[in-house]
GUTORMAR-749057 format. One record per atom (N, C-alpha, C): residue number from 0; atom name; x, y, z. Coordinates in pm, 1 decimal. Layout:
% GUTORMAR-749057
NODE,NUM,CA,X,Y,Z;
...
***
This chain:
% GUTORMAR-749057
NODE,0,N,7918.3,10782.6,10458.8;
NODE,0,CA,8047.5,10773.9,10525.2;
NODE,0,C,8066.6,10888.7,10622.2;
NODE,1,N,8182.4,10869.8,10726.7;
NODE,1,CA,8189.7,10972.6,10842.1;
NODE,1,C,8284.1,11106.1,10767.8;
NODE,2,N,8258.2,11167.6,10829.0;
NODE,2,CA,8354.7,11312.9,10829.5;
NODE,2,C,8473.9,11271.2,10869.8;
NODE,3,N,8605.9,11226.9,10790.1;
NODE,3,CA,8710.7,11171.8,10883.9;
NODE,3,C,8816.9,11117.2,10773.2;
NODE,4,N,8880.7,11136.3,10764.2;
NODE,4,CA,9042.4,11189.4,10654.2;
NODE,4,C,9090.0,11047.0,10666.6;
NODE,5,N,9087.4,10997.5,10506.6;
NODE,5,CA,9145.4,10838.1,10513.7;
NODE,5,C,9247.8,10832.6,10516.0;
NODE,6,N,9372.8,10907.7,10499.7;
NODE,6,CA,9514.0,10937.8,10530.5;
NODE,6,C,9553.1,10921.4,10685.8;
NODE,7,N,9491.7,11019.5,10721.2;
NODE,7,CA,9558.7,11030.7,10889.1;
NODE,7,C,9446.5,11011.2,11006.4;
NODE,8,N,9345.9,10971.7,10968.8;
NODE,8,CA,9192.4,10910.6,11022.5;
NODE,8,C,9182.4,11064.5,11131.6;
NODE,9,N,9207.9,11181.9,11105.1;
NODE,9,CA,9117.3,11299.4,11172.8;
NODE,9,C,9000.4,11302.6,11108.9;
NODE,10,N,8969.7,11316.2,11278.7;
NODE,10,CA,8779.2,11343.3,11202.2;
NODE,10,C,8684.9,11460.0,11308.1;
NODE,11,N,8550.5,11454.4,11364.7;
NODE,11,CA,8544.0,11528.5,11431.7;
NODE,11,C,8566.0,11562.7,11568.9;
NODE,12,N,8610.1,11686.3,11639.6;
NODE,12,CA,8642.0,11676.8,11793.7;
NODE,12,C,8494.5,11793.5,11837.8;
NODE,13,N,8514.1,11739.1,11976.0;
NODE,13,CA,8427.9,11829.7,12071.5;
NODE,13,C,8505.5,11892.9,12115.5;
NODE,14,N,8445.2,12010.3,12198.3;
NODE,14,CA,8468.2,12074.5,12285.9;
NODE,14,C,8382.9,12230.6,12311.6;
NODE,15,N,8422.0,12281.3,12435.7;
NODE,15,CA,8314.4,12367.6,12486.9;
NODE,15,C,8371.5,12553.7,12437.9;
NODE,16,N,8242.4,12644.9,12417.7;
NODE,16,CA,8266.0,12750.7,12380.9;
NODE,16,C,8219.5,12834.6,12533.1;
NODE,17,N,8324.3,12918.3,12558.0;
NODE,17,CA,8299.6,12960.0,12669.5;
NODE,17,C,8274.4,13100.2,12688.1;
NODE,18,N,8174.1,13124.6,12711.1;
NODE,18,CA,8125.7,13320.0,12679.7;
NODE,18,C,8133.4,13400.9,12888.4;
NODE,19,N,8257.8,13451.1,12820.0;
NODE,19,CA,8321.9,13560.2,12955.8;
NODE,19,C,8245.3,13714.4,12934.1;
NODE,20,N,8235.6,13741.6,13094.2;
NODE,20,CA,8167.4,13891.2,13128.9;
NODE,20,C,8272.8,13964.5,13225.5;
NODE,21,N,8255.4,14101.8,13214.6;
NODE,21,CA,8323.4,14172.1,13300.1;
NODE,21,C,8445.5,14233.3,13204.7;
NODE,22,N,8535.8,14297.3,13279.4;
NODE,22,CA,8653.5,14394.9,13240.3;
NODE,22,C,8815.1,14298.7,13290.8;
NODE,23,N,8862.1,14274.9,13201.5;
NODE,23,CA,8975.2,14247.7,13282.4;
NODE,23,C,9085.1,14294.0,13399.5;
NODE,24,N,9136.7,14256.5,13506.0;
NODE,24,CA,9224.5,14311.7,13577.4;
NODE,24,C,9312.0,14460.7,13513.1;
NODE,25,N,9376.0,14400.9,13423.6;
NODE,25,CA,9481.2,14496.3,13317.8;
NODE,25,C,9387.9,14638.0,13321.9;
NODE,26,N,9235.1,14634.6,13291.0;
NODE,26,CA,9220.0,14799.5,13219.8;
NODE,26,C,9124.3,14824.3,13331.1;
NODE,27,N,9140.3,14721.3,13472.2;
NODE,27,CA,9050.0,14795.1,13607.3;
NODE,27,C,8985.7,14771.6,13618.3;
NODE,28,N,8969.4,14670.8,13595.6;
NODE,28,CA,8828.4,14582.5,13618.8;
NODE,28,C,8838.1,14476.2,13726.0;
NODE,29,N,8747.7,14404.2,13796.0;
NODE,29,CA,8795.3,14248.4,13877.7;
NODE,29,C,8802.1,14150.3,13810.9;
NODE,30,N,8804.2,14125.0,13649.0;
NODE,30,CA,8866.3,14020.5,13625.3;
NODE,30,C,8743.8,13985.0,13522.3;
NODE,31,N,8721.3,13836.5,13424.4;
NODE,31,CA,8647.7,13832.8,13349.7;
NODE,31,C,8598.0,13674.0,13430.0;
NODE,32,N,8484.0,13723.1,13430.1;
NODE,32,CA,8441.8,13567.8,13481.8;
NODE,32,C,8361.2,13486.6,13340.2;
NODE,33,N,8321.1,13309.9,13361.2;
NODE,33,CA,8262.6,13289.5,13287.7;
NODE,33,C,8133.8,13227.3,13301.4;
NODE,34,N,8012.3,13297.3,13259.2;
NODE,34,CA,7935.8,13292.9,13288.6;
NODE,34,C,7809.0,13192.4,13224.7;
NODE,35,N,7900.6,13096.6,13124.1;
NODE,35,CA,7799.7,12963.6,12996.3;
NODE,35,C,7931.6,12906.1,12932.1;
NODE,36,N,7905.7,12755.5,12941.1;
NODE,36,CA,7994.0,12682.7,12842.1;
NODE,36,C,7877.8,12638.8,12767.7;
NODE,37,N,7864.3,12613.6,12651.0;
NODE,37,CA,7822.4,12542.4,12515.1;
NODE,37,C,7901.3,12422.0,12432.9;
NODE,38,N,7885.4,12310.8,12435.3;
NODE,38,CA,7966.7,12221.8,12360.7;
NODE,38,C,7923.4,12255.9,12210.3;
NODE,39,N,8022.9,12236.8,12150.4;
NODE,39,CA,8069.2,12296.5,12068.3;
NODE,39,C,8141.8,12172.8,11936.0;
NODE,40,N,8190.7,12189.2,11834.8;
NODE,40,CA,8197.8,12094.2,11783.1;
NODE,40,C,8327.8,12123.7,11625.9;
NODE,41,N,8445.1,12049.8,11660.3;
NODE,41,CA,8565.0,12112.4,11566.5;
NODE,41,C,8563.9,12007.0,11428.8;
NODE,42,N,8531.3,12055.7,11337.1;
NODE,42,CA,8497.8,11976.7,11207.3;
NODE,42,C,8654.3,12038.4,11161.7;
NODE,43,N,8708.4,11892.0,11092.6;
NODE,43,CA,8846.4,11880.8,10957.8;
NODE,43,C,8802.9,11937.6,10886.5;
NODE,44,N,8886.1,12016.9,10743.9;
NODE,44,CA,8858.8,12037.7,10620.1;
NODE,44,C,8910.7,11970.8,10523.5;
NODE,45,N,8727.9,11844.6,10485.5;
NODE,45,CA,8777.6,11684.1,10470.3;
NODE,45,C,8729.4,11773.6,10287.9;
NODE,46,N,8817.0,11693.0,10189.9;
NODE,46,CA,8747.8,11721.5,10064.8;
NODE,46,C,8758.9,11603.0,9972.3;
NODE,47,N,8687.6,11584.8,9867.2;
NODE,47,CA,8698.3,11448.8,9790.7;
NODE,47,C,8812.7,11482.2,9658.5;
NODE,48,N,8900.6,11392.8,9667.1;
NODE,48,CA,9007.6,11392.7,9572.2;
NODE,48,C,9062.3,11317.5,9503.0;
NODE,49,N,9068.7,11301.5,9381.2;
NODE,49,CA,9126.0,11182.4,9281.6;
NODE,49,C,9236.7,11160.2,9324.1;
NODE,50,N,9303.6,11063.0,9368.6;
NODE,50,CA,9384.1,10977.9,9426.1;
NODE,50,C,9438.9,10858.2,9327.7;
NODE,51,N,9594.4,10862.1,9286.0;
NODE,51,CA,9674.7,10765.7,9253.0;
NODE,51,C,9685.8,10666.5,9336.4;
NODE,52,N,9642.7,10562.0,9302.4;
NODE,52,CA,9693.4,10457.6,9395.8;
NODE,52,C,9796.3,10410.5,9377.2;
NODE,53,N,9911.6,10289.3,9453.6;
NODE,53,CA,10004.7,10257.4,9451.3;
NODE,53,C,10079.1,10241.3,9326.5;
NODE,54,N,10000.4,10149.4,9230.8;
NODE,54,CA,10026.8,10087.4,9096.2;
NODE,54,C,10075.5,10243.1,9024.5;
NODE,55,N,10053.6,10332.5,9098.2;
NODE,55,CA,10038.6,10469.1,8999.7;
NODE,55,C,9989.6,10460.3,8856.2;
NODE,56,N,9866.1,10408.3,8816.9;
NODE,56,CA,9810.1,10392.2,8676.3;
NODE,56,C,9673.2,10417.5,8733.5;
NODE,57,N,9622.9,10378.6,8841.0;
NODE,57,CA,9416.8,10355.7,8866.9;
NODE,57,C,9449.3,10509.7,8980.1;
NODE,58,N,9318.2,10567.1,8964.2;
NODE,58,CA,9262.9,10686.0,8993.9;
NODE,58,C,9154.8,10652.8,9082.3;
NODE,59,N,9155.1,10657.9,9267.9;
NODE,59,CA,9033.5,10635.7,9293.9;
NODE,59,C,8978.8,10799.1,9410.5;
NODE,60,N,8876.4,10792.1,9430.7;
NODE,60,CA,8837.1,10923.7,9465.9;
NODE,60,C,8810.7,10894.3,9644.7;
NODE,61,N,8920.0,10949.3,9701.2;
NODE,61,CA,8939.8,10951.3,9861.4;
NODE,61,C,8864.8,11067.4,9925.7;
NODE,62,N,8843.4,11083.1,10072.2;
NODE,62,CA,8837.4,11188.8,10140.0;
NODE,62,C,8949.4,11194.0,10194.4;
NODE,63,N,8961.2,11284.6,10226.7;
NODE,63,CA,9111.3,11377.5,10269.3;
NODE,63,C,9104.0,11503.6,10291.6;
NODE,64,N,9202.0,11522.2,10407.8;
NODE,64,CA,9194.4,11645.4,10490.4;
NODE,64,C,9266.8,11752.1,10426.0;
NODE,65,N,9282.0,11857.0,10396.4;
NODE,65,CA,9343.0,11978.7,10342.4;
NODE,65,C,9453.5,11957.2,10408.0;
NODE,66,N,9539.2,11933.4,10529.7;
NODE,66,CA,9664.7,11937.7,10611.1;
NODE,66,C,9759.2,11808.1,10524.7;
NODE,67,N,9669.8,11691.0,10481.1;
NODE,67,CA,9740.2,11570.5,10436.0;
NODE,67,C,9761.1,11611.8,10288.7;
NODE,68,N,9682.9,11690.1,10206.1;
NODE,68,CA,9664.1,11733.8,10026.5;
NODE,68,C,9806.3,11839.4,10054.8;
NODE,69,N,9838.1,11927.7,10176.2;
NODE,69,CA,9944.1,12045.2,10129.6;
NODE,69,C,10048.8,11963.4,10198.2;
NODE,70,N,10058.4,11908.7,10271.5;
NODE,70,CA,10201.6,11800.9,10332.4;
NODE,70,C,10252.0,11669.2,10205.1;
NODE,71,N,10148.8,11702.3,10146.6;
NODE,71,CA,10200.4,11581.9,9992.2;
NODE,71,C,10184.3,11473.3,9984.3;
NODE,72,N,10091.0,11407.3,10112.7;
NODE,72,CA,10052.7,11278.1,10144.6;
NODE,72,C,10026.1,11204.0,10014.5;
NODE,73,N,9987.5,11242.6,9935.0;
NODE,73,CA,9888.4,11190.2,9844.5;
NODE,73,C,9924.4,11244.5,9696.9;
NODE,74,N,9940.2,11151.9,9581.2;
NODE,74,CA,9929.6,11182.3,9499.5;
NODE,74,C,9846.2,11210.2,9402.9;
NODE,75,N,9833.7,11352.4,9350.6;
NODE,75,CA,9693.5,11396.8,9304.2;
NODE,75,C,9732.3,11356.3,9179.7;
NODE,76,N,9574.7,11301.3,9071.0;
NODE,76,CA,9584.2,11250.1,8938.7;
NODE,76,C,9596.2,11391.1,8844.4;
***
């Protein structure tokens, strides 16, 4: 299965890491240029959790994101 929160379907994002050179304006410098982007890659903190289902009696074991487990989405067994 994917990396990706069955509650609120977050899962993984891209994006680029960008490594700057130079001194900034502020302490006298000409400024920070950037000199490499790297794609880069933003992983959820997905974890497996015993899960009440509706009936509130059956226990089944979800992935789920840490943001949906502390907002109360979910009832833990």
């Amino acid at each position: 299965m994917a990396r990706k929160c069955e509650i609120c379907d977050k899962r993984t994002r891209v994006g680029n890491q960008i490594e700057r050179r130079g001194i900034t304006k502020k302490k006298g410098g000409i400024g920070l240029r950037i000199t490499s982007r790297t794609r880069r890659k933003f992983k959820p903190n997905i974890q497996k959790v015993r899960v009440l289902e509706n009936d509130g009696k059956t226990a089944v074991r979800k992935k789920v994101c840490t943001r949906c487990i502390k907002a109360g989405k979910i009832a833990k067994r």
